[in-house]
C-alpha positions as MATLAB code, in Angstrom:
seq = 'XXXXXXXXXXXXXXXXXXXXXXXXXXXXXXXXXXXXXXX';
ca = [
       0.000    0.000    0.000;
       1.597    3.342   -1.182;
       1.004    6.324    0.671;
       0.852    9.776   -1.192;
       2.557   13.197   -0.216;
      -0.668   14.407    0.428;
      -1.764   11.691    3.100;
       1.412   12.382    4.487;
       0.684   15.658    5.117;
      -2.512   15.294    6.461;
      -1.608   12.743    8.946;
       1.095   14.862   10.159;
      -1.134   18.171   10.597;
      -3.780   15.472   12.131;
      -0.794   14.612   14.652;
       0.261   17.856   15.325;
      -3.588   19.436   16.683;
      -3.986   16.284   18.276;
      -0.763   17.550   20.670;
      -2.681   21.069   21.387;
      -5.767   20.099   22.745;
      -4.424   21.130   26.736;
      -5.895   24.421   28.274;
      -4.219   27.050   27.429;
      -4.420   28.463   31.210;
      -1.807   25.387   32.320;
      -5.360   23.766   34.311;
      -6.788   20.565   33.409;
     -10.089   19.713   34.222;
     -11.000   17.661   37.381;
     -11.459   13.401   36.030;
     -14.784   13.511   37.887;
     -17.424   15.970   38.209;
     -20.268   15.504   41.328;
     -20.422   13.361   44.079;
     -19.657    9.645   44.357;
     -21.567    6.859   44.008;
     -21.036    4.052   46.490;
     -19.888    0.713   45.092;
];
């Protein structure tokens, strides 16, 4: 399977926003949002 220049590109830009998707404030939100549930 042969990839192209321009699927090579894509995947790379694809790659790149997938790295900036952290707050830009330096917080990241909480894992869990409410009050627990017993188990």
């Amino acid at each position: 399977m042969k990839i192209t220049e321009a699927e090579l590109r894509l995947m790379a830009s694809a790659a790149i926003s997938g790295d900036n998707n952290h707050p830009v404030n330096g917080y990241s939100t909480p894992a869990a949002i409410g009050t627990p549930m017993p188990l």
